[in-house]
Every structure is written in structure tokens, then in C-alpha cells.
N, C-alpha and C positions, 0 to 999 in steps of 0.2 A: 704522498701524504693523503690523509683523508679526511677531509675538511669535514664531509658531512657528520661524521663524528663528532668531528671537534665542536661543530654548532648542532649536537643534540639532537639531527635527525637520521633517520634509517637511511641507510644508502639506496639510491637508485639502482633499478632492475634492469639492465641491458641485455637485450639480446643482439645476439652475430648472428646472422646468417651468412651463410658461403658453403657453395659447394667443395672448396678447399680448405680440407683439415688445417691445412699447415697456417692458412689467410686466418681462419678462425680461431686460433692456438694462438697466433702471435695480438689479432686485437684485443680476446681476449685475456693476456697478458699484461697489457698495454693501461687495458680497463680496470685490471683488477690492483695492479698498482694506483692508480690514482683514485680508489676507493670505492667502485661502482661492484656490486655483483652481479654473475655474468652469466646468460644463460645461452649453449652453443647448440646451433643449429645447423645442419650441412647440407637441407634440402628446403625443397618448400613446406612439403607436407609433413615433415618434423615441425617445422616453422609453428605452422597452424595449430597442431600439437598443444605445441609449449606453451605456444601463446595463450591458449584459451586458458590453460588449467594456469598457468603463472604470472599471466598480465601484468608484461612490463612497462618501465616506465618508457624506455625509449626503442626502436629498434634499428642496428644497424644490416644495412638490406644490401647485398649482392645483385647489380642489376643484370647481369648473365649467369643463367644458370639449366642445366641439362633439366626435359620434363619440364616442372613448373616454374616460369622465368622470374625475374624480380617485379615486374610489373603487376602479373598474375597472383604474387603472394599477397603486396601491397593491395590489390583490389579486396583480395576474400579476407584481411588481416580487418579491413575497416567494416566486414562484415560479423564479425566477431564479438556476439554479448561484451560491451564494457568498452569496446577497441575500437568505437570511431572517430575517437580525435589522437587516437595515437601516436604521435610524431615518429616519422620511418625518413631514415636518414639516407638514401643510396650510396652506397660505395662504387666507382665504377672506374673502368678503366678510359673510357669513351670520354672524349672531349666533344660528341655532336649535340648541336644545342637542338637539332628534333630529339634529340632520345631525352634530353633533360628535361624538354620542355613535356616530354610525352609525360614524364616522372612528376613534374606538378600540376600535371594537370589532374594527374590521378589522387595526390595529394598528399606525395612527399611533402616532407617540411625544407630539405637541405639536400647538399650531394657533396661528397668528399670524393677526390681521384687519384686511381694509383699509377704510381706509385705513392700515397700519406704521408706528410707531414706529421708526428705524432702531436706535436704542442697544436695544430692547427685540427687535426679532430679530434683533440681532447676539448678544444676550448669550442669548436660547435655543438660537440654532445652535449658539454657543461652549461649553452644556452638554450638548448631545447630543452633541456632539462626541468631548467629552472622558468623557463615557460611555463610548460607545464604544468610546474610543481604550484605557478602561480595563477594558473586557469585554473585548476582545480580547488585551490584555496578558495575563491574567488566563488566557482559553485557552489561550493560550500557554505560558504555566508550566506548567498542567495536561496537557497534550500533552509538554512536558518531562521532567514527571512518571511519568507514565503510560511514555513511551519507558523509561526511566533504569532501572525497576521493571521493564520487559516483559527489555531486554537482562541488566539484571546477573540475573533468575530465570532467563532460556537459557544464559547461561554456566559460571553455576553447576550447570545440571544435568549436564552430562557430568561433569565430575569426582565428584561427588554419588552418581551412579548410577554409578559404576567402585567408590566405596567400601563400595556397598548390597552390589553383587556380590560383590564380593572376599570383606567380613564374609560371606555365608551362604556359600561355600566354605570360607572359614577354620574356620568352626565346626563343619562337618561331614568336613573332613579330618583324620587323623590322623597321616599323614607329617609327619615335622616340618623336614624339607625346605622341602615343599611349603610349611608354613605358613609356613615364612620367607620365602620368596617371595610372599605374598599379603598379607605383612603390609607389606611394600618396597611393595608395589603401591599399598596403602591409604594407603602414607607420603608416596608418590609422587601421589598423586590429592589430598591434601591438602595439598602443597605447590603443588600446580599452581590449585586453588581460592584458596588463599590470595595468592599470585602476583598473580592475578584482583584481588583485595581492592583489595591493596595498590597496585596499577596504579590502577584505578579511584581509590580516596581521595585520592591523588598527584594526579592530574588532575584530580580535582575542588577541591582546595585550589590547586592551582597556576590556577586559573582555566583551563585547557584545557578543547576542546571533546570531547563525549562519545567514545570512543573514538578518541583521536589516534590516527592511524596512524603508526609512523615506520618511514625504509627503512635496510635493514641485510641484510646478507648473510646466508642463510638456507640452512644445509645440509638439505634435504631429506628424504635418505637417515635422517637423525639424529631427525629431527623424526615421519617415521613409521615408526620404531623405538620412540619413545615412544610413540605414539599406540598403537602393534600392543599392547605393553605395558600399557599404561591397559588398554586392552579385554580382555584378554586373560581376563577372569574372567566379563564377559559373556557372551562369545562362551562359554567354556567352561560355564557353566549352561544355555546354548541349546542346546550339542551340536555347534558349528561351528568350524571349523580357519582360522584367519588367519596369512595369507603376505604377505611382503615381497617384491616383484620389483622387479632395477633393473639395466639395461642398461649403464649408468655406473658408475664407482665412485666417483664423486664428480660431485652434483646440485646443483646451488646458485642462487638464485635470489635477486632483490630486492625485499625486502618487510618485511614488521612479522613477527616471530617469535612473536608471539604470536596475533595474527589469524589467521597461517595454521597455527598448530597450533589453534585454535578448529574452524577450515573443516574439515581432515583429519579431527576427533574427531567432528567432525558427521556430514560425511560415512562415518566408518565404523563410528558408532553405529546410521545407517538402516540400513546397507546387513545390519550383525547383527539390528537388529529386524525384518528384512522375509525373512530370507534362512530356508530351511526345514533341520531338524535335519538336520546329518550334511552338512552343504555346508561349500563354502572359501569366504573375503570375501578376495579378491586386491586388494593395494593394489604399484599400478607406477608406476615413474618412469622418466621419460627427459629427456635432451636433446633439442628441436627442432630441426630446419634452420634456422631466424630467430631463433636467439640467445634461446632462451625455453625455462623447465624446466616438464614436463609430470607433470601427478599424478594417476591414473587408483584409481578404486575400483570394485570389479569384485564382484557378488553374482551367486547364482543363485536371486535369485527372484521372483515374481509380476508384476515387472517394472509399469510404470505406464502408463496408458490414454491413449488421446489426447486423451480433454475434462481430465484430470488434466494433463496437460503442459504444458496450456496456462496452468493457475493454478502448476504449479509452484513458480515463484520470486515469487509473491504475498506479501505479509505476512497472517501470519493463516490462510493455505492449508493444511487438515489433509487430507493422504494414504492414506486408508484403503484398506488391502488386505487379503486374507483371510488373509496368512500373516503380517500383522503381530503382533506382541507386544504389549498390550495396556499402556500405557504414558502417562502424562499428555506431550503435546504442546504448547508453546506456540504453535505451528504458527509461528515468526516463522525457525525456523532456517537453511532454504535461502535466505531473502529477505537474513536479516544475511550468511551467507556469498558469498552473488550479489556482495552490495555492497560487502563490505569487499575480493574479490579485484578489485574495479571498480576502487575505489580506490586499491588496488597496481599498478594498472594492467594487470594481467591479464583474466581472462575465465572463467568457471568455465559449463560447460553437462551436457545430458543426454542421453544417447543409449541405446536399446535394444539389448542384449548378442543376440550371436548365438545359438541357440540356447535361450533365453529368460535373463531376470535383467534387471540394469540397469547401467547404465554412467555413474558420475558422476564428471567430468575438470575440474580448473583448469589454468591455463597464468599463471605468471608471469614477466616479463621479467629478462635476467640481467643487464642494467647500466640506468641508470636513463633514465626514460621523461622524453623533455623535455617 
């Protein structure tokens, strides 16, 4: 019978190894009546093979074998992209507890002896199994974890670090203009964190997946007007002057409003931390010839290497330059915005500014992408 069906999961991938056909015919016989599928192997280096291209979940291992022994399989099996917690089960005929003991040391999980009991290694398979099945779960939440933690501390930092700036201007201005303008800003930076929150909690109670994207019409022009705004206290503790340019008077694009004021704020958070006192960080929009609105962020400085270009849009990839601002990095930021304009269906890339600086551009589509 085949449970794994009946509780709605894929069956587990077993492979046999044995240099006897006949050994490997009958387990995997054995195996495939009790629901597992079964991949058969009669050497080592078939072994290795399979293994690589079919990563199973469990395998059962021959510990004599002509050429490459059981032991020697088990060694290069853990060496295998994907296959170092693999549970490998020995089958053996040997009752010597050096040979067994050789076998965990190496990092069998179990050993079965022949002559098998079938109910008795059906029912060890069916625990490593389900081991397994339960480590794996188990990283997976953790990998979950870990993401959920990595994005919501990157998004929260641009808003965060708009109100870090603002306050040390606010408190050393005395125009009181000015400070109500930096106080809007702070209100503004706070709003826009909170926003964040509240999306995020929504979606996570609503059972949706981590950053839904949804598509909606997206005035451009509006959205880095804010952004210019956000920044606008950064930029001015650096000593640099930020411009709006836009060929259109009206830029509109399809996408999530929120994702791509994420990408823009990112994008023109670098281009202020990299860019040297007394420069402009030009942010320009236009319309395309193929029905797509373009968003160009434009610095003058140190510009980025070509073994650096290549990690770029890595996760994890920290960009150091000598005229950066010295600033905590989770280095995930160009990789989340690569991905979510992916997913809008856009395209976001990098190119070197004439003259020197950098040139960081998305392009999103203006009616929807089938």
C-alpha cells in the first residue's frame, strides 16, 4: 500500500546499490510495493551517476562490492552538490562490528543484514525517511526565517536612515521653516516604514506569499518626487544636490507601487552613498518606443569595477568603493530590487556613466505583460 499517496505527498526516491542484479530486482521489488520509487544501481560508479542527476531521498548501499567498495561510494556520495546529509543505509552480509563501526563512522545512517527481514527494512527505510523528510522541513522554515528577517531589516532601513538624517539636521537647524520641512520629512519616512509593517503583517495573516507583488498603475513622476523628498536630508548632510528629470509629463507604468518605490529609494540611497561632496544624483524618466516607462539614476562617482559587475545583483554582494559612506549594508539590496522589477516584468541593469559615475536603470511595462 502506499501511504505516501494517501497523505498527499510524492513518494520517496530510493536508490539500491548492489553489484547483484538479482539483490537489486528483488529490493527493488520489495520497495516498490510499499510505495517508494526506485532507482537501481549495480556499481559504484553508476551509483554516483544517478545520484547526482536524481537525488534521492534515501540510499540503500552494498557494503561489498568489486572496484568501488561500499564504503568508497558512501565517501564520494557525501561529496555530491545537494548529498551531504543523505542517509545511506548499508546492506550487508558481515556481522563485524569494525566493518560497521567503519560504516558510521563514515556516516551511514543504519545497516540492514543478509539475509533481510523485509518488514524490518521496510520499517528502517520508512524512518530515515521520514527523518529526513523532517530535517528538510525543518530547513526550510529556517531558510524562511532567515529570508523574512534578511528583507523586512532591508526595507526598513531606507526609511530608518531618512529619519536618522532628517533628526541630526533638525537639531542643528534653526530656521524654523526649514525645521518644518524636516520634521514632514521625518513624518513622511515614518509613514512610509509603517506602510512596510502593515503590508507585510496583512500578508502574513492573510496567508500570502512573502512579498506579494500586485499590478496597478504606477505614476512614476510621483513616486520619485517622493523618493527625491525621502532623501533629501541625506543627500544634504553629504553635501549633494538631487534633481528630478522627465521628458513626459506624465510616466506611468505597471507594477506594485510599493516594490518600485522600494527599488527607486534603493537605488538612490547608493548612488548618494557613493557619490563625492558637492555632486548632483540625477534621477530621469521617460517613455520607451515599446510601450515601457524608463527610470534612470544617474551619480557622479567612483563608478564600479568589472570583477564588481559581475556579483552585482548577487545576494549577499557588498560593493566597496573608496568614496563610499561608511554605512551597515545587508548587501541583499540590488539582488531584492533585480528581482521584484523581474517580477513586474520589467528589467532593471547597470551601466557606466560617461565621463565617470554610474548609471543604474529599470524599465517597466505600461499595460500588462501576458
Amino acid at each position: 500500500m502506499n501511504d505516501f499517496a494517501d497523505r498527499g505527498r510524492p513518494a520517496p526516491l530510493v536508490m539500491v546499490v548492489d553489484d547483484n542484479p538479482a539483490n537489486v530486482q528483488l529490493l527493488g521489488q520489495l520497495l516498490d510495493g510499499a510505495g517508494y520509487n526506485v532507482v537501481p544501481a549495480t556499481s559504484g560508479t553508476q551509483a554516483l551517476e544517478r545520484a547526482a542527476s536524481r537525488q534521492p531521498d534515501l540510499v540503500l548501499l552494498d557494503m561489498v562490492m568489486p572496484g568501488m567498495d561500499g564504503y568508497e561510494v558512501l565517501r564520494r556520495l557525501q561529496q555530491l552538490p545537494g548529498l551531504a546529509d543523505l542517509p545511506v543505509i548499508f546492506v550487508t552480509a558481515s556481522d563485524s562490528l569494525e566493518d560497521l563501526a567503519r560504516g558510521f563512522d563514515l556516516g551511514a545512517v543504519d545497516y540492514v543484514t543478509k539475509p533481510f527481514v523485509a518488514k524490518e527494512l521496510l520499517a528502517r527505510v520508512r524512518t530515515h525517511v521520514e527523518l529526513k523528510r523532517s530535517r528538510d522541513h525543518l530547513q526550510m522554515v529556517l531558510r524562511e526565517r532567515d529570508e523574512i528577517v534578511n528583507i523586512v531589516a532591508h526595507d526598513l532601513k531606507n526609511p530608518l536612515t531618512c529619519i536618522r538624517f532628517a533628526n541630526q539636521l533638525l537639531m542643528r537647524n534653526k530656521d524654523e521653516s526649514r525645521r518644518l520641512e524636516l520634521m514632514q520629512e521625518i513624518e513622511d519616512c515614518s509613514e512610509e516604514a509603517l506602510e512596510f509593517v502593515q503590508r507585510f503583517l496583512t500578508q502574513r495573516a492573510e496567508g500570502e506569499a512573502l512579498r506579494q507583488l500586485h499590478s496597478e498603475p504606477v505614476d512614476l513622476r510621483e513616486l520619485a518626487a517622493q523618493a527625491l523628498r525621502l532623501q533629501q536630508a541625506a543627500a544634504e548632510v553629504r553635501g549633494l544636490r538631487l534633481r528630478l528629470e522627465a521628458a513626459e509629463p506624465e510616466v506611468t507604468a505597471l507594477g506594485d507601487r510599493m516594490a518600485a518605490r522600494n527599488v527607486l529609494q534603493n537605488l538612490l540611497s547608493n548612488a548618494i552613498r557613493h557619490s563625492p561632496e558637492g555632486e548632483e544624483v540625477l534621477v530621469s524618466l521617460e517613455l520607451t518606443r515599446v510601450g515601457g516607462a524608463r527610470c534612470l539614476v544617474l551619480d557622479r562617482g567612483p563608478g564600479i569595477s568589472e570583477a564588481d559587475q559581475k556579483k552585482l545583483f548577487q545576494r549577499f554582494a557588498r560593493i566597496v568603493t573608496a568614496k563610499a559612506t561608511p554605512e551597515y549594508s545587508t548587501g541583499l539590496g540590488l539582488a531584492i530590487a533585480k528581482h521584484d522589477i523581474t517580477r513586474m516584468g520589467g528589467h532593471l541593469w547597470y551601466e557606466s556613466r560617461p565621463g565617470g559615475g554610474s548609471v543604474f536603470g529599470f524599465e517597466l511595462p505600461q499595460q500588462r505583460v501576458a
